[in-house]
C-alpha positions in Angstrom: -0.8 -16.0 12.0 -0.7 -12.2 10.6 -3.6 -10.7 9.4 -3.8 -7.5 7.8 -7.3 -5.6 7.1 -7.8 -3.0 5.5 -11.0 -1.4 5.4 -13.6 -0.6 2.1 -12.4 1.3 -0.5 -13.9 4.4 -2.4 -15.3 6.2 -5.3 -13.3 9.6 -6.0 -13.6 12.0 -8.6 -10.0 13.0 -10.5 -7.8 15.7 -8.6 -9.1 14.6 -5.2 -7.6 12.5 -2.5 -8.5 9.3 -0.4 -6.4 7.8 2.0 -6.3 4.0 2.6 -5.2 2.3 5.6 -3.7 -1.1 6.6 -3.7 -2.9 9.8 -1.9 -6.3 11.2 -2.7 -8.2 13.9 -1.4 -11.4 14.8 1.7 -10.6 16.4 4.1 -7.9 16.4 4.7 -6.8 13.0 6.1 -3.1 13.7 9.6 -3.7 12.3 8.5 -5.1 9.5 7.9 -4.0 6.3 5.2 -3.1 4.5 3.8 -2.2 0.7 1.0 -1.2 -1.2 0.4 -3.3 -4.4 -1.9 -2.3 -7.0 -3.7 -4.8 -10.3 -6.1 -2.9 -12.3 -8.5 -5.2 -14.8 -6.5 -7.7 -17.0 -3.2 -6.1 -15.7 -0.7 -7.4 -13.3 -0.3 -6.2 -9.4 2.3 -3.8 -9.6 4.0 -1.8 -6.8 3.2 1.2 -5.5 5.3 1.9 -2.3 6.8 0.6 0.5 8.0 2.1 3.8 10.8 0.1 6.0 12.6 0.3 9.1 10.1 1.9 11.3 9.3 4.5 8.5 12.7 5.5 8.0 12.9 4.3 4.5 10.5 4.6 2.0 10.1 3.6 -1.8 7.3 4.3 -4.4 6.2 3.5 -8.0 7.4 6.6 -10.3 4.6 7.5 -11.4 2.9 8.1 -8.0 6.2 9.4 -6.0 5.0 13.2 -6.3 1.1 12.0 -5.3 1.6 9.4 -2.7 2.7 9.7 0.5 3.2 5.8 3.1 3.4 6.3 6.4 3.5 4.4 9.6 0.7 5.4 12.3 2.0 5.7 16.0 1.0 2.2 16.7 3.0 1.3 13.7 1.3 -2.2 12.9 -0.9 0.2 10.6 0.5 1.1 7.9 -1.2 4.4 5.5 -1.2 5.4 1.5 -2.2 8.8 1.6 -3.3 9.7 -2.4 -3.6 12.7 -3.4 -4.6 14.3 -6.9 -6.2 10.6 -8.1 -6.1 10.1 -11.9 -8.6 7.5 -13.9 -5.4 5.4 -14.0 -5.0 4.9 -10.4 -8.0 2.8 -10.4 -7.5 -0.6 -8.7 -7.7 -3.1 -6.6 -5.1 -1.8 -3.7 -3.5 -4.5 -1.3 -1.3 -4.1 1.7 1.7 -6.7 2.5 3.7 -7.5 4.9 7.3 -8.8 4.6 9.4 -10.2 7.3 12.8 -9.1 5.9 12.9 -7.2 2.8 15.4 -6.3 1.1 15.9 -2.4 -0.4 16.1 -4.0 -3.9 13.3 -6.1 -3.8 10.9 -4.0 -2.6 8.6 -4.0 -5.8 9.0 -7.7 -6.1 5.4 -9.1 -5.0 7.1 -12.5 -4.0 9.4 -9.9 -1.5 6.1 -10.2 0.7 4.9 -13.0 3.2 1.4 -11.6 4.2 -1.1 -9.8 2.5 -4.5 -8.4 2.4 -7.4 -9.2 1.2 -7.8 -6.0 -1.3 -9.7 -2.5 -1.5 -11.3 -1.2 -4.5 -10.6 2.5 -6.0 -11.8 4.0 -8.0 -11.6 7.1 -9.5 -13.5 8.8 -12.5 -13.0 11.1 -14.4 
């Protein structure tokens, strides 16, 4: 069984940065790929970025390709959203996920994923 945890969230002011992080545990999941999800109040969880084979491949939501940076860590079952210059509209619930084979042009497609977290709050104001 995969887990992934990722730890509290924050409160940022606009223009500044925060960066969440994601790790799985339950067996090795360092191939696999991962993405960052996003659902603001009464929207729907949208896509923000992905990152596959071992980091060499990464894709991200158009509005936050220029801000948003996912990365792998050495250990590579942890996964990173670096977010930089956080705008009111970033706020959400963030989520990790984990996919077992994903393919390039499903990446934004939450049914894409097999494993997920449980959810980190951010929020930014303005």
């Amino acid at each position: 069984q995969v887990q992934l945890v990722e730890p509290g969230g924050a409160l940022v002011q606009a223009g500044g940065s925060l960066r969440l992080s994601c790790a799985a545990s339950g067996r090795t999941f360092s191939s696999y790929a991962r993405g960052w999800f996003r659902q603001a109040p009464g929207k729907e969880r949208e896509f923000v970025a992905a990152i596959i084979q071992n980091g060499g491949i990464t894709y991200y939501k158009y509005s936050v390709k220029d801000r948003f940076t996912i990365s792998r860590g050495n250990a590579k079952n942890t996964v990173y959203l670096q977010m930089n210059t956080l705008k009111p509209e970033d706020t959400a619930i963030y989520y990790c996920a984990g996919s077992l084979l994903l393919r390039s042009n499903k990446a934004a497609e939450p049914t894409s994923y097999d494993f997920w977290g449980q959810g980190t709050q951010v929020t930014v104001s303005s």
